[in-house]
C-alpha positions in Angstrom: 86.2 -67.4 -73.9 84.8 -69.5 -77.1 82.4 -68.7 -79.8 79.4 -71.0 -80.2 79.3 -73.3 -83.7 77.3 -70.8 -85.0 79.8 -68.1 -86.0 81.2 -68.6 -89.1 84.9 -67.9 -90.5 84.0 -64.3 -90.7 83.0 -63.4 -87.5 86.1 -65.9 -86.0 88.5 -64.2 -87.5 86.7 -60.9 -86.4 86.7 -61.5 -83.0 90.6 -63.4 -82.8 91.2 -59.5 -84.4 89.3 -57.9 -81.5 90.7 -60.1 -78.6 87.9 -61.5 -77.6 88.7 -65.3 -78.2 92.1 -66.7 -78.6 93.2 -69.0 -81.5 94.4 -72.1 -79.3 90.5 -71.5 -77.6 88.8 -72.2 -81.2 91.1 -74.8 -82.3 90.5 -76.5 -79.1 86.8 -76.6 -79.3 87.4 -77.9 -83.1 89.5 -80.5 -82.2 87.4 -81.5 -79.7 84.3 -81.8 -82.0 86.0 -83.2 -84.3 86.8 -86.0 -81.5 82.7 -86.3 -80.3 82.0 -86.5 -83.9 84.0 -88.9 -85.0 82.1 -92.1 -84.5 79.0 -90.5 -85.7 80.1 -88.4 -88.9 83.0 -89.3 -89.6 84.2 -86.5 -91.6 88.1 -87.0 -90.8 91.1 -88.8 -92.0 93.7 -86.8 -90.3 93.8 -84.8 -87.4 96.5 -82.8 -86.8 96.1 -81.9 -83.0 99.9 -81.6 -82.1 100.5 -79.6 -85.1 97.0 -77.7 -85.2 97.6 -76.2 -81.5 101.2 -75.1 -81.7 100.1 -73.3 -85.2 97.3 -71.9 -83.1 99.8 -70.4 -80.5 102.3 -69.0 -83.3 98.8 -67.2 -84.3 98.0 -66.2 -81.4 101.4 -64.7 -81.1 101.0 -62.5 -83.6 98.1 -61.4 -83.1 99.5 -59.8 -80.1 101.8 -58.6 -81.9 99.5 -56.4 -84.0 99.7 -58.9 -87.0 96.3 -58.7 -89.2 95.5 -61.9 -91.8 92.4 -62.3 -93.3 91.7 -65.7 -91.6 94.7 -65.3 -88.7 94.2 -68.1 -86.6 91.1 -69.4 -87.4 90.8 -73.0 -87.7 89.5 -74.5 -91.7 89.6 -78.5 -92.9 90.9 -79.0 -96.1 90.2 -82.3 -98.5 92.5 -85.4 -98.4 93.4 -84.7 -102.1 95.6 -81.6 -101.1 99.3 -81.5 -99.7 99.7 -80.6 -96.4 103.0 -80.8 -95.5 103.8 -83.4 -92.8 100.6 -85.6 -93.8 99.9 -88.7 -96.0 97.6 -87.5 -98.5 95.7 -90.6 -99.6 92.9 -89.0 -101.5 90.4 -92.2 -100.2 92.5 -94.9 -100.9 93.5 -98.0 -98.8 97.1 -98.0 -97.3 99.4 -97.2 -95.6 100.9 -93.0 -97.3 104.2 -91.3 -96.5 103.5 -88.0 -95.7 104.6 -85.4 -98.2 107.2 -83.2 -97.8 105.7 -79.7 -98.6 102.4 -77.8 -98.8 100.0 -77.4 -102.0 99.6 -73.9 -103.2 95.9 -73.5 -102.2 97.4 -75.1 -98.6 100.1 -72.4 -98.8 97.8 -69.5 -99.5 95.6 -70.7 -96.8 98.2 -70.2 -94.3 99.6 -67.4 -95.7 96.2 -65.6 -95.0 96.8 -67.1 -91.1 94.4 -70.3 -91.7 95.1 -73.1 -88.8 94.6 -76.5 -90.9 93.1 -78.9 -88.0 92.7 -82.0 -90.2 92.2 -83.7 -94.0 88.6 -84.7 -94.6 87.4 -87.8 -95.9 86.9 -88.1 -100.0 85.8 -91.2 -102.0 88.7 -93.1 -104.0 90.1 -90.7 -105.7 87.3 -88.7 -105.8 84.9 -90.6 -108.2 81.5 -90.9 -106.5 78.7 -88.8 -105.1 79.4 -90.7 -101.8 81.8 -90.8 -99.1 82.5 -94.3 -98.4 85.8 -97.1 -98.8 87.2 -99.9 -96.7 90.1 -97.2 -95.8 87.7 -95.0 -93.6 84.4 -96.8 -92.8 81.5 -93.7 -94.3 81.1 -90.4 -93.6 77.6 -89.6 -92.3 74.9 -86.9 -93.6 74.9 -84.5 -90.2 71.1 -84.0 -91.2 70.0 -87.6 -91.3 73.0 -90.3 -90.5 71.6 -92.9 -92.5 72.2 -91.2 -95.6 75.6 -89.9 -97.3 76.6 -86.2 -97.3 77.4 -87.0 -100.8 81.0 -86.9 -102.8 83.4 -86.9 -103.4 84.1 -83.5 -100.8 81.6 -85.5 -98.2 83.9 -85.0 -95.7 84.2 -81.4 -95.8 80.5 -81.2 -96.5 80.0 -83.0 -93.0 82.5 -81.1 -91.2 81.4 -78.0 -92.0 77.2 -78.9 -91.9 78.3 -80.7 -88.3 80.1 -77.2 -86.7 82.9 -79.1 -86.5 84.8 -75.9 -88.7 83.2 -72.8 -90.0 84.5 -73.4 -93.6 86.3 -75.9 -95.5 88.5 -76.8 -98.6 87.1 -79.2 -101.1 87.4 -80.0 -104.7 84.8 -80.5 -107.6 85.3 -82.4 -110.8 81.8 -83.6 -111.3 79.8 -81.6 -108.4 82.1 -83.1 -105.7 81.5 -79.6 -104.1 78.3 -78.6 -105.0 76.6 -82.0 -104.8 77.8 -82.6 -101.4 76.6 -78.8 -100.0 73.1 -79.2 -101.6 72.8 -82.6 -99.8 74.3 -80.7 -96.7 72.3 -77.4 -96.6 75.6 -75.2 -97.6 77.2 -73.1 -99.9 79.3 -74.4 -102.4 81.5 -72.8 -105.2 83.1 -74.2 -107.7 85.6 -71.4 -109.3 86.8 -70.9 -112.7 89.7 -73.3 -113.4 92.1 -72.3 -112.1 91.3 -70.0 -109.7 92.1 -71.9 -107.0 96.1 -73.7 -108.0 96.3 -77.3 -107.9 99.6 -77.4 -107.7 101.5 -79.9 -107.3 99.6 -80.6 -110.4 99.0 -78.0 -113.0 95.9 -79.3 -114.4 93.9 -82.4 -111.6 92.0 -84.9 -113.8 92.8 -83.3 -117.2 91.4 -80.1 -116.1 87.8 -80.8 -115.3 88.6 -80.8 -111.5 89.5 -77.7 -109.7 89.4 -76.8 -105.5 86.8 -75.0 -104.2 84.9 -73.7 -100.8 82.1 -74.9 -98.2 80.6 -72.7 -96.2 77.7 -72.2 -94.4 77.1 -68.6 -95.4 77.9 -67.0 -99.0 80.7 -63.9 -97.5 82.4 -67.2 -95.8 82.0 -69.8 -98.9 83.7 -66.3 -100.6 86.1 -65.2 -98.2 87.4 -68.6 -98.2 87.7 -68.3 -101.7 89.3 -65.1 -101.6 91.9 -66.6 -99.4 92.7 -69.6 -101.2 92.5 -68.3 -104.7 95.6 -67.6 -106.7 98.2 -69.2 -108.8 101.9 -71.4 -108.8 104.0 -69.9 -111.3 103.7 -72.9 -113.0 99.9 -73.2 -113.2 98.6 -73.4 -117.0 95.4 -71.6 -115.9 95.4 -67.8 -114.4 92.0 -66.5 -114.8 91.8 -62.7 -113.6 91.8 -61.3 -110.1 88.1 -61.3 -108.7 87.2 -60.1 -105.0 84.6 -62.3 -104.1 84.4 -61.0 -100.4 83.3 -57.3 -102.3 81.2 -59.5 -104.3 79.1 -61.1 -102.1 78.4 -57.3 -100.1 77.2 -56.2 -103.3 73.3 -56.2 -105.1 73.4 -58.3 -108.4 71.3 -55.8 -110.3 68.2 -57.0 -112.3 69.3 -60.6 -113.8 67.9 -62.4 -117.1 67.7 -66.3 -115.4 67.7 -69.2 -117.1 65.9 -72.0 -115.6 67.1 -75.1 -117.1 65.6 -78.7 -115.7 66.5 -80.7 -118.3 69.6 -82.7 -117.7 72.3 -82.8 -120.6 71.8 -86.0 -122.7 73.6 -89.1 -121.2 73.1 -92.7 -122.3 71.3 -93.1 -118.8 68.2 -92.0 -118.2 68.1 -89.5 -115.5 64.6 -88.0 -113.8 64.4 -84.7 -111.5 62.5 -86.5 -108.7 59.3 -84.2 -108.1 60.1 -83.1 -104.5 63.3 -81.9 -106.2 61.7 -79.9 -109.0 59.5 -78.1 -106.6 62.3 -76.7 -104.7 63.7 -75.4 -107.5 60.5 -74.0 -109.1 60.2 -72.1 -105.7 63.7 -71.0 -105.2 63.2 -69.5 -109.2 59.7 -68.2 -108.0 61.5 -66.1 -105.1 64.4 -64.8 -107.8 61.0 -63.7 -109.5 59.9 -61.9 -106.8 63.3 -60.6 -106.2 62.8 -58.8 -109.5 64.6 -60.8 -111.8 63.6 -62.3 -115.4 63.4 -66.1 -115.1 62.7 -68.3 -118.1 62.9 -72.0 -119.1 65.4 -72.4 -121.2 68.1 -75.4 -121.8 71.8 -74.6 -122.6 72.3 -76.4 -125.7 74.8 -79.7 -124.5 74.6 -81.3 -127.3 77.0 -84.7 -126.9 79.2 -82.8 -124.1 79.6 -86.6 -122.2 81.5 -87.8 -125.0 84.4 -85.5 -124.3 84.1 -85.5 -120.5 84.5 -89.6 -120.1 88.1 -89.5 -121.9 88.7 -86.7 -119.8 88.1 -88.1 -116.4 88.7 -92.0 -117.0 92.6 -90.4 -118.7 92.6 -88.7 -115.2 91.9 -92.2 -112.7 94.5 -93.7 -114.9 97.1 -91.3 -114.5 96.0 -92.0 -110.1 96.3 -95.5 -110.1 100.0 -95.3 -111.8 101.1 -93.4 -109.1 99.2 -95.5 -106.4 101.4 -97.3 -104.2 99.3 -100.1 -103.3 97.3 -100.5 -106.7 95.8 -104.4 -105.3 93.9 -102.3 -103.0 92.0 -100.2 -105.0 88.5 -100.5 -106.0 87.9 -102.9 -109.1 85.4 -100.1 -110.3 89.3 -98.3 -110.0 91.2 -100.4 -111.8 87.9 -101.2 -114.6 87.5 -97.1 -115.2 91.8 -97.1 -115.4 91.9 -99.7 -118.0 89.0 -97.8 -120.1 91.0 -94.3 -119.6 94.6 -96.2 -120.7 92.2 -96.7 -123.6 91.0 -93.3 -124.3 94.3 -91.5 -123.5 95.5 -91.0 -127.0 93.2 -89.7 -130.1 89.9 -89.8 -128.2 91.6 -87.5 -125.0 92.9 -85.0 -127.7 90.0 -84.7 -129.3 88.1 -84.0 -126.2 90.6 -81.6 -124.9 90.2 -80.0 -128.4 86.6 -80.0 -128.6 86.1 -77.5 -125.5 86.7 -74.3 -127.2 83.9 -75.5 -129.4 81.6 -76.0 -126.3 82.5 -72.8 -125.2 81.1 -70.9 -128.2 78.0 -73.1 -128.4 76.8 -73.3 -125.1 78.3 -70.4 -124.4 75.6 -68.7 -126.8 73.0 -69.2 -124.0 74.5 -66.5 -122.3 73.5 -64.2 -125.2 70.3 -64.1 -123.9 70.7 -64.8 -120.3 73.1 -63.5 -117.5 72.7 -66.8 -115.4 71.3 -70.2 -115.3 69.2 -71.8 -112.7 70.0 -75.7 -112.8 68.7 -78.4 -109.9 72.7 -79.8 -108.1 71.0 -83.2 -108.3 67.6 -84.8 -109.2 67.3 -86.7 -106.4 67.9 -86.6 -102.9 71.0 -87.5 -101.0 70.9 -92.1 -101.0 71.2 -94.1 -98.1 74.6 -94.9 -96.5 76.2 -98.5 -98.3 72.8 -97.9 -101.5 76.2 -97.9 -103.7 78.9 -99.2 -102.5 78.6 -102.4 -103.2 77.6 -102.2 -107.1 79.5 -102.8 -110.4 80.6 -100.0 -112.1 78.4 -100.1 -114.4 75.5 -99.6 -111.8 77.8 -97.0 -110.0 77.6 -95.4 -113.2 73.9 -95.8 -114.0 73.1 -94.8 -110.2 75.7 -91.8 -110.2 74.3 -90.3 -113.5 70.8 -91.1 -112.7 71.1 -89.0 -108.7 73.7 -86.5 -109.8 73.0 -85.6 -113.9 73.3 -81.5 -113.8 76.9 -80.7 -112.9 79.4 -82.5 -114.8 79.4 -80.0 -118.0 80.4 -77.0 -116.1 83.5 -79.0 -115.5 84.0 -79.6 -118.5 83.8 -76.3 -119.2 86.0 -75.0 -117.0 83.4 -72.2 -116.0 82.1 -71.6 -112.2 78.9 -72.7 -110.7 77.6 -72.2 -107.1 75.3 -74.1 -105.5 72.9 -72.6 -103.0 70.3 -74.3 -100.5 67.0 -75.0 -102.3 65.2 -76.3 -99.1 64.4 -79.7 -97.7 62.7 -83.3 -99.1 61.1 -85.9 -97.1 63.0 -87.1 -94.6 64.8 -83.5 -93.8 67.5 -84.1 -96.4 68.7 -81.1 -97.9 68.7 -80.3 -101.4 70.0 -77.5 -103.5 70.0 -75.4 -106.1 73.1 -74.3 -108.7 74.1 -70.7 -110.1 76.0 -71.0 -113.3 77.7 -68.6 -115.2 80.4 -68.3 -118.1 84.5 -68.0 -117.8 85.5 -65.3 -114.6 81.2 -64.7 -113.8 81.9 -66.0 -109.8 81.6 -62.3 -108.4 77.5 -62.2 -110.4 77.0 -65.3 -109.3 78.3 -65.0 -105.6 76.2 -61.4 -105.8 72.7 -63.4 -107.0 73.5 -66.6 -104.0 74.1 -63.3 -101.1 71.0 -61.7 -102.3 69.0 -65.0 -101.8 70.5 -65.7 -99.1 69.4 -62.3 -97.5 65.7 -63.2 -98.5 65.7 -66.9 -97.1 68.0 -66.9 -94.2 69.3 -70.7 -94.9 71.5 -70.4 -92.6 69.9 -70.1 -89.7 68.8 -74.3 -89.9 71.2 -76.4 -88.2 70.8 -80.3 -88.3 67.9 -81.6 -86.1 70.0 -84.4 -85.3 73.4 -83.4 -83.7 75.8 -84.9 -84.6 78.3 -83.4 -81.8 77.3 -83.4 -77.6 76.5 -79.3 -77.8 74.0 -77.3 -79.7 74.6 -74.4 -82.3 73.7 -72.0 -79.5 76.0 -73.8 -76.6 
């Protein structure tokens, strides 16, 4: 027997417990997915097929055996910036990439919890864009409309996931690279408090504004995932308290003071919330209204926050591209944002680095008066396939801020942010909405995304265009 597309990491792992599918079963009809899919979505950069099935036989072993793991032989993708041992982990970049010699701790933790990894999904160059795209892997393609990106830089789990190629995936966020990419695929996205989720090998990933995170096409998957990846190396810097974010998302969020905030932090480009946009977020606030809640206009107070997130990140490229062992191949809108962070890595990265306990207090004091805010992912919908690929960086830039202006700051931050489907634009591209709260608030804000999701049901629209030869039903 198999399970159909539709049924998510919970219910796989429910019914590998019960007996009533084996592991080597799902992970062949993933693999094989994955394999139909590949010329159209493109999600993949490895695919571990050899490895994926024996693990899937060593699961099902167990589970024979009476063994019980939260996610015991249920296949999950994972982005090509995490260690998996045995695989090159090129994080987008051109070249040829030993493969590593031992897992990452989220990597570990998911197999610890019986997770079969079939494959490393497809990321921009070192994760830098809201698009999936590079002369290493060709572009990853939107499962709802193939001429346009599933965004970045976690397109490729974005895609898998949307496609029913997995029921949940692994990416990473350090600008939105998780939440932009599920609002522009129609899925659940959560960005955790730093930390939550290791990093290791690294203790901190881009000076600390990028941490992992989960896709999922439901909120008790995106948090179950999350539940099984979360946790820390010994040597992580960052070890936020315990949360259960599976307990979280079974429970009612109580009535909630929202802040609606549409206006985009202050950046030296202009950015406009398209009008479709807006109107999907006015309605998903109007339905939080109806839910009961208290929802408000009101802006967190930014201030000059992008001043001490460009040190931050550009610092964090250059500290890639000296480790990068074919540096000629990298992007020159690489190599320019490199030079600029070689620049910026002394007196201007401390001060940035010094100046977030400072943000903390002061938009931090929003949450004085509000339990969570309401924020648009993007302002626009997701761009064609190629629309940026071949700019400068300084029209990468411009286009990048101008698409993708809300969820930068919560990296900076450190804080978490989920983002939820807000419905659909012309063209049937998804767009979404984002949940953001202070330092440790995911179990509220995973609470507040279950209770929507209970009203609305997202779940339930697959792409109109499949992207694989069987149906969500089949």
């Amino acid at each position: 027997m198999t399970l159909d597309r539709a049924a998510g990491l919970a219910e796989s792992a429910r019914a590998l417990a019960d007996g009533e599918v084996s592991s080597r079963a799902l992970v062949e009809q993933a693999l094989a997915r994955i394999e139909a899919s590949q010329p159209s979505v493109n999600a993949f950069r490895v695919v571990r097929a050899e490895a994926a099935l024996a693990e899937a036989e060593a699961a099902d072993a167990e589970l024979a055996a009476g063994v019980r793991k939260p996610l015991l032989g249920v296949p999950v993708a994972v982005k090509d910036d995490m260690d998996v041992a045995g695989e090159p982990t090129a994080f987008g970049c051109d070249g040829q990439f030993p493969p590593v010699a031992r897992d990452g701790e989220a990597v570990r933790r998911l197999r610890a919890a019986g997770a079969v990894i079939v494959g490393k999904t497809n990321t921009c160059e070192f994760g830098q864009w809201p698009f999936t795209e590079g002369p290493a892997f060709g572009a990853t393609r939107n499962p709802w409309n193939p001429e346009h990106t599933p965004g970045g830089s976690s397109g490729g789990s974005a895609a898998a996931v949307a496609a029913g190629l997995v029921p949940a995936a692994l990416g990473s966020d350090g600008a939105g690279s998780v939440r932009i990419p599920a609002s522009w695929t129609h899925l659940i996205g959560i960005k955790p408090q730093r930390g939550r989720i290791s990093t290791w090998p690294r203790g901190e990933s881009f000076q600390g504004i990028t941490v992992n995170g989960t896709l999922a096409r439901t909120v008790a998957d995106a948090a179950l995932l999350l539940d099984a990846a979360s946790g820390n190396h010994a040597n992580d810097p960052h070890r936020p308290a315990p949360i259960d974010a599976s307990e979280a998302a079974r429970r009612e969020p109580g009535r909630l003071r929202i802040a609606l905030a549409l206006k985009p932090p202050f950046t030296a480009v202009r950015a406009r919330l398209q009008p479709e946009v807006r109107a999907r977020v006015l309605e998903l606030a109007q339905k939080l209204s109806e839910l009961g809640h208290v929802v408000e206009e009101a802006n967190p107070p930014y201030g000059q926050i992008g001043l001490t997130f460009v040190p931050r990140a550009t610092f964090g490229i250059a500290e890639r591209v000296a480790e990068a062992p074919f540096p000629a191949l990298l992007d020159r809108r690489t190599r320019d944002a490199a030079r600029l962070g070689r620049l910026l890595g002394g007196a201007p990265l401390k001060a940035a680095r010094r100046a977030e306990a400072v943000l903390h207090r002061r938009i931090g004091s929003v949450f004085e008066s509000y339990d969570v805010i309401l924020a648009p992912t993007t302002a626009a919908p997701p761009p064609r396939i190629g629309a940026l690929l071949p700019l400068s960086g300084f029209a990468t830039d411009r286009a990048m801020i101008a698409a993708c202006p809300y969820a930068w700051p919560w990296n900076v931050l450190g804080w978490p942010g989920v983002n939820v489907p807000a419905g659909f634009v012309t063209g049937g591209l998804p767009v979404g909405a984002q949940l953001l709260g202070p330092a440790g608030s995911e179990p509220l804000l995973i609470s507040l995304a279950a209770q929507l999701e209970a009203e609305l049901r997202w779940h339930g629209a697959w792409p109109p265009q499949r992207a694989v030869t069987d149906s969500p039903a089949a």
